[in-house]
MARVEX-907524 format. One line per 5 residues: number of its first residue (from 1); their letters; for each residue z, y, x of N, C-alpha, C. Coordinates in steps of 0.05 Angstrom, whole numbers. Each point is the difference from the previous one (the first is absolute). Layout:
N
NUM	A	Z/Y/X/Z/Y/X/Z/Y/X; ...
//
This chain:
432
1	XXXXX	721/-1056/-2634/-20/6/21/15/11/25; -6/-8/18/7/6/35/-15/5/17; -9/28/1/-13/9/20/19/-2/31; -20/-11/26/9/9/25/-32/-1/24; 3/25/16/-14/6/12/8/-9/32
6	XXXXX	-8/6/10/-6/-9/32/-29/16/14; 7/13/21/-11/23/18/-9/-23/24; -24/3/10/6/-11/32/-32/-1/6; -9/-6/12/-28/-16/12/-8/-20/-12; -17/1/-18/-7/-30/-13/-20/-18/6
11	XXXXX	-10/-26/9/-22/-4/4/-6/-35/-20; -29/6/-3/2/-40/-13/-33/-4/6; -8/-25/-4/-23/-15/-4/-7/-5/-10; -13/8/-31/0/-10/-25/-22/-27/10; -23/9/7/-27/-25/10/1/-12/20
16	XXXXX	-17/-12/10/-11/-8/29/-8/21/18; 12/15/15/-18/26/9/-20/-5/21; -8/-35/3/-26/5/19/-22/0/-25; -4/-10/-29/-17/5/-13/8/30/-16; 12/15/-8/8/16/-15/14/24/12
21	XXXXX	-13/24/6/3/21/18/21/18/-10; 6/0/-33/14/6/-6/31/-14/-3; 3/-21/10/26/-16/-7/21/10/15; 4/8/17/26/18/1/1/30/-4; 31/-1/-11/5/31/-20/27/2/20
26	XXXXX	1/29/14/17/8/19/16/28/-13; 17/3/-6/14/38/-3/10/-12/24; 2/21/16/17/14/19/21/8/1; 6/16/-21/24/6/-26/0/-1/-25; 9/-31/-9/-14/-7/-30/29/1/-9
31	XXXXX	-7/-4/-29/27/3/-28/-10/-14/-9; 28/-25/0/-5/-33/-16/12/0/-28; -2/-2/-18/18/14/-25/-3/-30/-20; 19/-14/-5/6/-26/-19/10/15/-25; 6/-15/-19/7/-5/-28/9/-28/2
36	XXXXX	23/-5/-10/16/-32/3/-10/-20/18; -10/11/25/-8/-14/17/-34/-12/5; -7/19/-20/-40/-5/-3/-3/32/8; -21/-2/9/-14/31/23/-15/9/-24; 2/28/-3/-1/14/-12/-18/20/10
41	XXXXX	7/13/21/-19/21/26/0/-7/23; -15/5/12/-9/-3/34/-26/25/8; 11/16/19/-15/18/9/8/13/21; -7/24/6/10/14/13/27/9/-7; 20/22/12/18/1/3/-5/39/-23
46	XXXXX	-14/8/17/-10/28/-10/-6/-2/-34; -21/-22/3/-23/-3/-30/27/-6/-17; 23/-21/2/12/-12/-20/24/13/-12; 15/10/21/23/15/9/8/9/-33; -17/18/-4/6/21/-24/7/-15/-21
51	XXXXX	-19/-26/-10/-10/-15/-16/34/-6/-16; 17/-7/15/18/-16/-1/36/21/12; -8/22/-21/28/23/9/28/-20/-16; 18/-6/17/30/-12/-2/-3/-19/7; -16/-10/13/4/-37/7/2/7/38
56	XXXXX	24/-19/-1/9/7/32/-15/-19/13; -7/10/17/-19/-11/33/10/2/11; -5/-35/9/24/-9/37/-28/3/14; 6/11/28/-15/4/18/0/-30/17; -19/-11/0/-1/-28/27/-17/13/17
61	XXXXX	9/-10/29/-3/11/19/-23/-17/10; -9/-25/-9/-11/-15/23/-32/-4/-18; -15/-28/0/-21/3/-7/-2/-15/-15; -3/6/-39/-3/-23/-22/-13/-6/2; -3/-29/-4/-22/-31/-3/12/-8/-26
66	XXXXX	-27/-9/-17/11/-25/-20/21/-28/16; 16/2/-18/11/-31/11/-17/-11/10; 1/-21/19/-7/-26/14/-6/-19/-27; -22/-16/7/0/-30/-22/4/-13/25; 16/-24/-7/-21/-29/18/3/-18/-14
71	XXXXX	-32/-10/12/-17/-15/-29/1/-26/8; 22/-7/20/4/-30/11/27/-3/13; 31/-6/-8/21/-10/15/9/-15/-9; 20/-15/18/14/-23/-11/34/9/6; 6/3/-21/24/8/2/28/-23/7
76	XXXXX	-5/-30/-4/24/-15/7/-15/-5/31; -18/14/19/-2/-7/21/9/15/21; 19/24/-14/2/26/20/33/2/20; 11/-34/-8/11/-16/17/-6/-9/28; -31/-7/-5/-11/-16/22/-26/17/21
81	XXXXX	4/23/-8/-12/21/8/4/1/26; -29/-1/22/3/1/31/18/-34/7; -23/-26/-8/7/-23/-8/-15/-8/29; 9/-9/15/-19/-7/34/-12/-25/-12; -27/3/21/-12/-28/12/-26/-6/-19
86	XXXXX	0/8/-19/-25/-21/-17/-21/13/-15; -20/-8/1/-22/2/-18/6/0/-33; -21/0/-13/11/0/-28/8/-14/-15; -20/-29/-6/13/-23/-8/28/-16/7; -1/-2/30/31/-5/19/25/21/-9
91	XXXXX	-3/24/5/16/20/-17/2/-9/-8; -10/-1/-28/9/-10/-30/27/-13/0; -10/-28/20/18/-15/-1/28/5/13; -6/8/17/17/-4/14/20/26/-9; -1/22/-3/8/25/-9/5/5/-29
96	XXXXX	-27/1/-5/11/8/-33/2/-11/-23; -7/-26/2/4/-13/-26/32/-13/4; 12/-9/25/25/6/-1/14/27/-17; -1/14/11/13/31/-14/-7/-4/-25; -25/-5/-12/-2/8/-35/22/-25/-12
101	XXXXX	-2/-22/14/15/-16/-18/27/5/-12; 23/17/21/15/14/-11/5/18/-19; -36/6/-18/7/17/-21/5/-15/-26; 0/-31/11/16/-15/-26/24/11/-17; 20/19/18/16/11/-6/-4/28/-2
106	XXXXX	3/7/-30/-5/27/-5/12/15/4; 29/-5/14/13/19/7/-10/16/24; -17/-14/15/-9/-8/34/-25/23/-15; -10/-8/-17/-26/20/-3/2/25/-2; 17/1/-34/8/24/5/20/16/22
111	XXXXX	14/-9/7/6/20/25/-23/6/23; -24/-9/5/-22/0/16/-15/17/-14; -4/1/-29/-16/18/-9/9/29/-3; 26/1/-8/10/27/11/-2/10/23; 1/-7/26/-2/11/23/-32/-8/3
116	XXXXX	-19/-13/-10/-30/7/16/-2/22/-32; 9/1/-16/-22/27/-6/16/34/3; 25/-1/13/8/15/12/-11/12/30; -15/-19/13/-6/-1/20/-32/13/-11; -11/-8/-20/-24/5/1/-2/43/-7
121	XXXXX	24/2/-21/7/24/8/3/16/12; 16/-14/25/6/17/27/-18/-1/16; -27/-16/-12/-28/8/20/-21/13/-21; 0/12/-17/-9/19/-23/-13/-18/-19; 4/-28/3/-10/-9/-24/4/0/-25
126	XXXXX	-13/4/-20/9/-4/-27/-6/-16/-14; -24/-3/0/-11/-33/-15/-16/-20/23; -4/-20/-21/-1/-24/15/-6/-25/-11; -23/-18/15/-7/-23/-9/13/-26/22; 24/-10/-23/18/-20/14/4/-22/-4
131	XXXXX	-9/-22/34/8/-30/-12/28/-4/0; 7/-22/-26/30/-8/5/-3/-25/18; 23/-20/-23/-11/-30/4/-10/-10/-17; 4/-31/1/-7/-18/-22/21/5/-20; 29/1/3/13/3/-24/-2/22/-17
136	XXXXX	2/-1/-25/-2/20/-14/27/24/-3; 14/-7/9/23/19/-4/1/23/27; -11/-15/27/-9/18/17/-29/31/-16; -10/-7/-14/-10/22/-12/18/17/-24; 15/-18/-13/18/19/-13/27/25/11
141	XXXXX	3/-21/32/13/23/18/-13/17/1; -23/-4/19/-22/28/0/2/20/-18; -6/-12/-22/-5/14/-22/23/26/-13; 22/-18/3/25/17/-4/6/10/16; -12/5/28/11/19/19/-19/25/-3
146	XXXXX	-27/-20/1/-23/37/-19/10/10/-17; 12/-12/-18/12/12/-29/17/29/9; 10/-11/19/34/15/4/-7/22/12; -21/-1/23/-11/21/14/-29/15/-10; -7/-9/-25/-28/6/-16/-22/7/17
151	XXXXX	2/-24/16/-32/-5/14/-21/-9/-8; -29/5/-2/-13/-15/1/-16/-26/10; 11/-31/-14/3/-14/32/-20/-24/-24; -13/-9/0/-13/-33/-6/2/-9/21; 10/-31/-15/7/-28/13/-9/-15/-21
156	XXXXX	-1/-32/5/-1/-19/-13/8/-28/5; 16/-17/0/6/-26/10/-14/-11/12; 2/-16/29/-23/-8/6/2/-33/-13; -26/1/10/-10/-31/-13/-7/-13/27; 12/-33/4/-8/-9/19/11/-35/-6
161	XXXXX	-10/-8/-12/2/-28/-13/-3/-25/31; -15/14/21/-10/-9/25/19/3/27; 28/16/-12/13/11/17/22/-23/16; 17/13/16/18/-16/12/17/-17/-10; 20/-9/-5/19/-8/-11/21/25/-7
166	XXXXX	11/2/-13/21/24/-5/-17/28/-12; -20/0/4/-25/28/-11/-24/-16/-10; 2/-22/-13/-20/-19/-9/11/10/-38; -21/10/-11/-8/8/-39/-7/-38/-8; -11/11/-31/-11/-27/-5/-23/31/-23
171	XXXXX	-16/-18/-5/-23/10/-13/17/9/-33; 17/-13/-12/14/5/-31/19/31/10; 16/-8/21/15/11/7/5/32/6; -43/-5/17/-4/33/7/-17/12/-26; -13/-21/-11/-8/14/-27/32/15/-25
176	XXXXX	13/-19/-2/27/17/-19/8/15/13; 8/2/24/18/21/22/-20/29/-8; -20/-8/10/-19/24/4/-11/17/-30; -3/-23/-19/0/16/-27/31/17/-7; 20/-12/12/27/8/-19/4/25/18
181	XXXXX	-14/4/22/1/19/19/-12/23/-10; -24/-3/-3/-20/24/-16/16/11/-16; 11/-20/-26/14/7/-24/19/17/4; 15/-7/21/28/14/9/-5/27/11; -19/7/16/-3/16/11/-22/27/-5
186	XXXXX	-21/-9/-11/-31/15/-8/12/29/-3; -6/11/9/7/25/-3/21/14/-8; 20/-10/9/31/11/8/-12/17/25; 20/20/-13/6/21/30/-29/11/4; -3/-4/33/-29/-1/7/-8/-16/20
191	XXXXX	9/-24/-13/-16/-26/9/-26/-7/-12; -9/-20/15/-21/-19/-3/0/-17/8; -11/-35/-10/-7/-20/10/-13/-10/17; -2/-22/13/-30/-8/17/3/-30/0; -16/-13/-9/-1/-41/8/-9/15/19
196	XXXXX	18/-31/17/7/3/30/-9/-24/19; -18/-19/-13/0/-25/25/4/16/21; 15/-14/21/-2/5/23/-20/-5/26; -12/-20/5/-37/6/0/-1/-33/-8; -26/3/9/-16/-28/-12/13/-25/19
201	XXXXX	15/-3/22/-2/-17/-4/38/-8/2; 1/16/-22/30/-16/-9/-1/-1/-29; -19/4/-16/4/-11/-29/-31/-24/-1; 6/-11/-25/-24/-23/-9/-14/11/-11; -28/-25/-2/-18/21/-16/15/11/-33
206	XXXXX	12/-18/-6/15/2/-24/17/27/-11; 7/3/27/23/36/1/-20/11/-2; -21/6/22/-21/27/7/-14/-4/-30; -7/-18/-16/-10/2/-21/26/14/-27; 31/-9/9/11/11/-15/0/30/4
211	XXXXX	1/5/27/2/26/10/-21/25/-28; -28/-23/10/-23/22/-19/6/-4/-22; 12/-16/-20/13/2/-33/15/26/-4; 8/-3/28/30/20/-9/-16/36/3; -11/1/12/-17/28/4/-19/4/-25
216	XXXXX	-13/-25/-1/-19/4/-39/28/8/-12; 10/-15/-7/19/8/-17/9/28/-5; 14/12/19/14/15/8/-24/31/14; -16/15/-3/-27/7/17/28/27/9; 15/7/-8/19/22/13/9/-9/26
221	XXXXX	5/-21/3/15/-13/25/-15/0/28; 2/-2/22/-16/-3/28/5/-25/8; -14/-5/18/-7/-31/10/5/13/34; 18/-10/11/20/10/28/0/-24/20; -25/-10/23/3/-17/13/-5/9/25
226	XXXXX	-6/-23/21/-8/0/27/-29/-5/7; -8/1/19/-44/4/-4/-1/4/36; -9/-30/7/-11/3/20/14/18/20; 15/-12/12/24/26/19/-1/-15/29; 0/-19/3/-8/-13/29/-16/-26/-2
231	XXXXX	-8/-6/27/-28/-23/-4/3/-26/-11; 29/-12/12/9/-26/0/9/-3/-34; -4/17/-19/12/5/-14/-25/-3/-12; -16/21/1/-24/-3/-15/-16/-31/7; 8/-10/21/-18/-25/10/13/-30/-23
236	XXXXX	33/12/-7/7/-22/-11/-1/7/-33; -18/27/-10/-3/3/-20/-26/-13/-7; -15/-3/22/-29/-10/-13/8/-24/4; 6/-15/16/10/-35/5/14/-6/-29; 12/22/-24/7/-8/-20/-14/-2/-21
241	XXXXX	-16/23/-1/-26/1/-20/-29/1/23; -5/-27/7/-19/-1/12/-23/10/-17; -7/8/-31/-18/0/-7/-4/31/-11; 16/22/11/5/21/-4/-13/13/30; -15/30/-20/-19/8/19/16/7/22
246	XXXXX	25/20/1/13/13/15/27/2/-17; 14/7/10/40/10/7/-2/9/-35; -26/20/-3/14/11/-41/-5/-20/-5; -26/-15/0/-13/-24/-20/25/-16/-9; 23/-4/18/18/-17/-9/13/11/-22
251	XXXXX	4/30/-7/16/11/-11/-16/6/-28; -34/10/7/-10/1/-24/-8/-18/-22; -10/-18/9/8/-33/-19/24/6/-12; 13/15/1/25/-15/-15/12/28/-20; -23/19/0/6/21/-12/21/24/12
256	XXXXX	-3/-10/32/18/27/11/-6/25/11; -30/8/-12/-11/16/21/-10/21/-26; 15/22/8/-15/24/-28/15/25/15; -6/20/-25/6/23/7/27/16/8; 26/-26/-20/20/6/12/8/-17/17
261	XXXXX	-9/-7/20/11/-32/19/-7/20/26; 37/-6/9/5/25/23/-3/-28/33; -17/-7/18/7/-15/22/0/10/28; 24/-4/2/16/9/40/-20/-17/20; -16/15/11/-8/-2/27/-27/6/4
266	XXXXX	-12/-29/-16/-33/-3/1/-12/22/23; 25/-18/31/-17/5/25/-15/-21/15; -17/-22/-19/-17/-7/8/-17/-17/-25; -20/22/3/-16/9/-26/-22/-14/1; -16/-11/-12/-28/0/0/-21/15/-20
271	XXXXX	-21/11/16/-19/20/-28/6/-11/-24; -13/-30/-6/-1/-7/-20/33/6/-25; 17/-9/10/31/1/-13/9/36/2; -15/14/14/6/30/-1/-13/13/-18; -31/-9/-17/-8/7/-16/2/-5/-24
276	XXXXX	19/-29/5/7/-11/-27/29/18/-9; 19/7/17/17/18/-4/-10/20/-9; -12/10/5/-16/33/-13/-4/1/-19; -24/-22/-14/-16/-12/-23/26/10/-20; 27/-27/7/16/2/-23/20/20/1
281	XXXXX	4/26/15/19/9/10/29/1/10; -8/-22/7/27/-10/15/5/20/23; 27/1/13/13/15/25/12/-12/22; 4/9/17/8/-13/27/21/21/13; 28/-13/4/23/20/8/5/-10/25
286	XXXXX	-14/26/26/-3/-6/21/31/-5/14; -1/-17/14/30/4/10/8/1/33; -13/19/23/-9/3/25/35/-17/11; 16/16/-4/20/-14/13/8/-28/0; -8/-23/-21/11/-18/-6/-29/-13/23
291	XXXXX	-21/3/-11/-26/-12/21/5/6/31; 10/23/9/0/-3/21/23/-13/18; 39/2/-20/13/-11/12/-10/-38/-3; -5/-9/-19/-10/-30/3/-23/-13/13; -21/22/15/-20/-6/7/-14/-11/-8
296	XXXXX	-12/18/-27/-19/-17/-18/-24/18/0; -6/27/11/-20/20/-3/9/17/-5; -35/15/-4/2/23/-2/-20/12/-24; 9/12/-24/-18/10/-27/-24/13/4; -20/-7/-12/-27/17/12/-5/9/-22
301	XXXXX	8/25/2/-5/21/-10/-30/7/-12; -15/-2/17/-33/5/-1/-13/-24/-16; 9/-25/-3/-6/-22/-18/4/7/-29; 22/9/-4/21/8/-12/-18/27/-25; -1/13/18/-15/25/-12/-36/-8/0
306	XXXXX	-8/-11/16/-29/0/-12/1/-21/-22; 17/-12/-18/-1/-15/-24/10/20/-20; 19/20/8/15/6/-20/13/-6/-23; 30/-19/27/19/-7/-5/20/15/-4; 16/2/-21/31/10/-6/19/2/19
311	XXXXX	7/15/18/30/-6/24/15/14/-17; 23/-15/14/30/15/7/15/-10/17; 23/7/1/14/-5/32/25/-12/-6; 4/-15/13/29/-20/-3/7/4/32; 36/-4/-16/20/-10/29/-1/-27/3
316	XXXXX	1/-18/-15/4/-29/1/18/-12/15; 23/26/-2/32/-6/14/4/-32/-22; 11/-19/17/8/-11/25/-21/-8/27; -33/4/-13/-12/-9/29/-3/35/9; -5/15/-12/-4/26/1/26/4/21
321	XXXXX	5/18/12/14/23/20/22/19/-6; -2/3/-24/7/33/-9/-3/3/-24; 9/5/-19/-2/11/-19/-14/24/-8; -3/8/14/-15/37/9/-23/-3/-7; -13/10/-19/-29/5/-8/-15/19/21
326	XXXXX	3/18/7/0/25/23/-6/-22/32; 24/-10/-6/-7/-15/32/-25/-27/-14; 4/-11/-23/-24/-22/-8/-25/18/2; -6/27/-6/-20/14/0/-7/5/26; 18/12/16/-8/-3/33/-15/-23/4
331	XXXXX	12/-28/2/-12/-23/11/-25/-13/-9; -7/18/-38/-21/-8/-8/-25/14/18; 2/17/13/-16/16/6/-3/-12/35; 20/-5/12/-8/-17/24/-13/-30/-4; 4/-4/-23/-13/-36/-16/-23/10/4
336	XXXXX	-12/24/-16/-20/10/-2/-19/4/31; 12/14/14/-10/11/23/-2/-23/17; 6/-27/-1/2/-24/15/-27/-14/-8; -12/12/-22/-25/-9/-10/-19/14/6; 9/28/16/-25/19/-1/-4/23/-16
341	XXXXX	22/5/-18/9/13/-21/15/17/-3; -4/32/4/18/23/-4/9/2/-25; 27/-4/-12/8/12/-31/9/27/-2; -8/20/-16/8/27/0/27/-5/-15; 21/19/8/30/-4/-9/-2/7/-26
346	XXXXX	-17/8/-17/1/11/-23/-1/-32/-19; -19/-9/19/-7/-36/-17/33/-12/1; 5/4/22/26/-16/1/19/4/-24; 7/23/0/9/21/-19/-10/-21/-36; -25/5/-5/-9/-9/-17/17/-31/-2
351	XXXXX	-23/-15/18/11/-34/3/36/6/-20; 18/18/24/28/-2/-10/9/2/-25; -17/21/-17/11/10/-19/-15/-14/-27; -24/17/2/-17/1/-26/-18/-28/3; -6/-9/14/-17/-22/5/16/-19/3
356	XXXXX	21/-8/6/14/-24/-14/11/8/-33; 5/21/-13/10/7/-19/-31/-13/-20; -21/8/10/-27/-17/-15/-3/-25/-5; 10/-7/32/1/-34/0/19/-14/-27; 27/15/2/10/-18/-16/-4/19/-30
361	XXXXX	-16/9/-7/-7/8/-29/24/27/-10; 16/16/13/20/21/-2/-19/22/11; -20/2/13/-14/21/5/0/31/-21; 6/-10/-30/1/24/-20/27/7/3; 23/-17/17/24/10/0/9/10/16
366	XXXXX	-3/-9/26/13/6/22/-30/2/24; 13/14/18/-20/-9/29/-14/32/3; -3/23/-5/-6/21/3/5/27/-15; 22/1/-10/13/20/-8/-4/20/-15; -27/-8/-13/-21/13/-26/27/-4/-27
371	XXXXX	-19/22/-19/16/5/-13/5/-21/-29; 16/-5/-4/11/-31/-18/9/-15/10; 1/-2/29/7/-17/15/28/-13/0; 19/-20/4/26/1/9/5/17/28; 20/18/7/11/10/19/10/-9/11
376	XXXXX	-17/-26/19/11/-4/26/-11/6/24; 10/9/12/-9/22/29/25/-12/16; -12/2/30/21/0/24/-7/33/15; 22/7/17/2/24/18/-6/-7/26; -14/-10/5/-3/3/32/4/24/22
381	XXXXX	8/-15/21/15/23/21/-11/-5/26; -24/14/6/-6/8/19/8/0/31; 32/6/-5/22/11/17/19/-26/7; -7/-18/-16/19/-30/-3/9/-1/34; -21/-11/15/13/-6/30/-4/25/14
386	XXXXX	7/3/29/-13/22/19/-29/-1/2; -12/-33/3/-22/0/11/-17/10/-31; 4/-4/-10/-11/2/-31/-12/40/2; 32/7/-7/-5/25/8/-20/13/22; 1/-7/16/-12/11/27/-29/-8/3
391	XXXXX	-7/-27/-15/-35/-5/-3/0/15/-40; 12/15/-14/-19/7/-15/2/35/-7; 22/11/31/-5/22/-9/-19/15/5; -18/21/-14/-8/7/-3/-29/-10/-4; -9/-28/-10/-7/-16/0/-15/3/-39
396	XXXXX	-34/-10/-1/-7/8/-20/16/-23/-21; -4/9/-23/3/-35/-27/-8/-27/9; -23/12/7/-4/-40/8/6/-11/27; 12/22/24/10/-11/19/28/-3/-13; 17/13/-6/25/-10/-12/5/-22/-17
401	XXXXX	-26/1/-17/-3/-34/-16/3/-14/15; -16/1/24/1/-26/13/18/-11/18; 8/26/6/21/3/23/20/-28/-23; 0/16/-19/33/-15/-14/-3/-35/-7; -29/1/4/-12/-33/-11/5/-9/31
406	XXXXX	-11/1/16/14/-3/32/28/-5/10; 15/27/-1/14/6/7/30/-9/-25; -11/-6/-23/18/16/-18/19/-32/0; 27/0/-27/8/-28/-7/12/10/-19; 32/-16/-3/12/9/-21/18/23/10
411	XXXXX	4/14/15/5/16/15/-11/30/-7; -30/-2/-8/-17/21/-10/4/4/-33; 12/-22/-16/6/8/-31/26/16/-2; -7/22/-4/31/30/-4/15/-10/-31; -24/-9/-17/9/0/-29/-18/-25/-11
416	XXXXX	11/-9/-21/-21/-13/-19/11/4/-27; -19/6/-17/7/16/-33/-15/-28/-3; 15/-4/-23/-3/-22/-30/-12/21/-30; -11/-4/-7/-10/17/-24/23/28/-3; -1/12/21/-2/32/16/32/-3/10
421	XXXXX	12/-30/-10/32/4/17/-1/-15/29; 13/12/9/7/-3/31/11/-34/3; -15/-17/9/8/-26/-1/14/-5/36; -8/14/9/2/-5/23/4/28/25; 23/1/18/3/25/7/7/-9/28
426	XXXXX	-15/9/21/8/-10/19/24/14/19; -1/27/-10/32/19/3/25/-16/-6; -12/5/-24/23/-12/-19/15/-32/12; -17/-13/14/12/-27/-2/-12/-25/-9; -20/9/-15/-3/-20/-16/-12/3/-36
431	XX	0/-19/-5/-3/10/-37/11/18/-14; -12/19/-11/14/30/-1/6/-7/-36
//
């Protein structure tokens, strides 16, 4: 047994705090106290103090958050990141399906996957819902780089039988890949799986029907796609299933639409397909940066919530900006406000942490710093730039929240703890 404590300002989101008045829990001066890296106490600093005579307490100076989730990136795209000129479909082409083809070579992967989940570190992330490619050994890099750094990260091979030449599956191919994948992986470490078509219209009906075998089969696993993210896109999804009501109908025919089926964007919604999401509890991992650098929209929030839909928040680095959940939280909130829509920084907060941690089904593990939890927390620093400093001194909680969702980047993560060890030190250099 290994007790270690930690002194500092604590804050989290366990709920939604526009329905739930109680969802954030603040000490001012709280005492974080683990056992082999599962939370044990959380309180005040006064109340706990005594509780726990011989266990040394490091003082952090700045302000604990649960780790970051994001519940949407693509990690062989963080090459082609800040890619000029194109819309989404054109992208594709022209940008990134180039780049993934190089993860034919696993040496090419894994060295890419070491440095994006190092990176996701040095912006306080800790877990994470991640596309690879079509090959399957591009998820076994992944996988062995979570291993090494004991992240919590689900991926799953994507499927795309419809694809280019060079990132083109075959339907036998993604079914054995993707079973021997599960097998290999199910719960090593603290991973998870996800079938992965990449959207509808790069597999056959044949895949998206393999796709839903593989989720009956398997009901632990997530279902990790794309949903309606720009028009021309959605216009050439109905030109495919002309006989599909809307953008899910394509996906629900085929058994892809339930309670664990996580989809990036669904920024252009219709009532009908928003209530069908609800019905089955499906989620939607908002991703403000990637919509607004491709010019595909903007998330409506207010659609969104009068169905009572599931969010969380994605980078969707390579169309995404940044890696920065803090800065993706900033921009969700100007997405928001472009609609008419004030977000309180506490939601953001949420979206970041605990509300993608729901999305992808880790909510009992990670995402608000309750007690059983894994111990992953970041330090945020207030003090990161001048300007930072100077808009939040003397400044209440939720102007400083926001200040840092605004203002903040990777610049504002002081530390990032891995189940209570220091994964990340920005003193230090680097990976501590």
């Amino acid at each position: 047994m290994t007790l270690k404590a930690y002194r500092g300002e604590i804050l989290s989101v366990q709920h939604d705090p526009r329905h739930r008045p109680d969802a954030t829990r603040h000490e001012s001066d709280g005492l974080l106290v683990m056992e082999d890296g599962i939370i044990v106490a959380r309180g005040a600093y006064a109340d706990l103090a005594d509780r726990y005579p011989g266990v040394a307490v490091e003082n952090l100076p700045g302000l604990i958050v649960p780790g970051f989730v994001d519940a949407h990136v693509h990690y062989p795209q963080m090459d082609r990141i800040a890619a000029h000129g194109e819309q989404l479909l054109d992208w594709l082409e022209r940008h990134i399906f180039p780049a993934e083809k190089a993860f034919a070579d696993r040496a090419h992967a894994s060295e890419v996957a070491g440095v994006f989940l190092d990176e996701l570190l040095r912006n306080g992330t800790t877990s994470a819902l991640v596309f690879p490619t079509v090959h399957a050994h591009s998820v076994d890099a992944l996988f062995d780089a979570a291993i090494a750094r004991n992240m919590r990260i689900a991926s799953g091979k994507v499927l795309m039988d419809l694809g280019p030449d060079g990132l083109r599956d075959t339907i036998e191919a993604a079914r054995e890949d993707s079973e021997a994948l599960i097998r290999r992986w199910r719960s090593r470490g603290r991973l998870s799986y996800a079938v992965t078509p990449r959207f509808a219209l790069t597999s056959s009906d044949a895949q998206l029907r393999l796709a839903g075998d593989l989720l009956a089969a398997h009901p632990d696993v997530l279902l990790h796609t794309h949903l309606a993210e720009n028009l021309r896109e959605c216009a050439a999804v109905i030109d495919r299933f002309p006989d599909a009501y809307h953008y899910l109908d394509a996906y629900d025919r085929f058994g892809l639409v339930g309670a664990r089926s996580v989809f990036a964007h669904g920024i252009h919604m219709c009532d009908r397909s928003c209530a069908r999401m609800a019905e089955t509890g499906a989620g939607i991992a908002i991703c403000p940066s990637s919509n607004l650098f491709l010019g595909s929209g903007f998330f409506d929030f207010v659609q969104a919530d009068a169905h009572g839909i599931r969010l969380g928040l994605g980078t969707d680095v390579g169309a995404g900006t940044s890696f920065s959940m803090l800065f993706t939280a900033g921009l969700a909130y100007q997405a928001a406000l472009a609609r008419g829509t004030a977000l309180d920084p506490f939601f953001g907060l949420y979206l970041a942490t605990a509300g993608s941690a729901a999305l992808l089904h880790i909510g009992d593990r990670v995402g608000s710093l309750e007690l059983g939890q894994e111990a992953d927390f970041v330090v945020l620093d207030s003090n990161a730039t001048p300007l930072i400093a100077r808009r939040t001194a003397g400044a209440s909680l939720a102007e400083r929240l926001f200040a840092l969702q605004i203002l903040g980047d990777d610049r504002a993560i002081m530390r990032t703890y891995i189940m209570g060890e220091c994964a990340w030190d920005r003193n230090a250099g680097g990976s501590s």
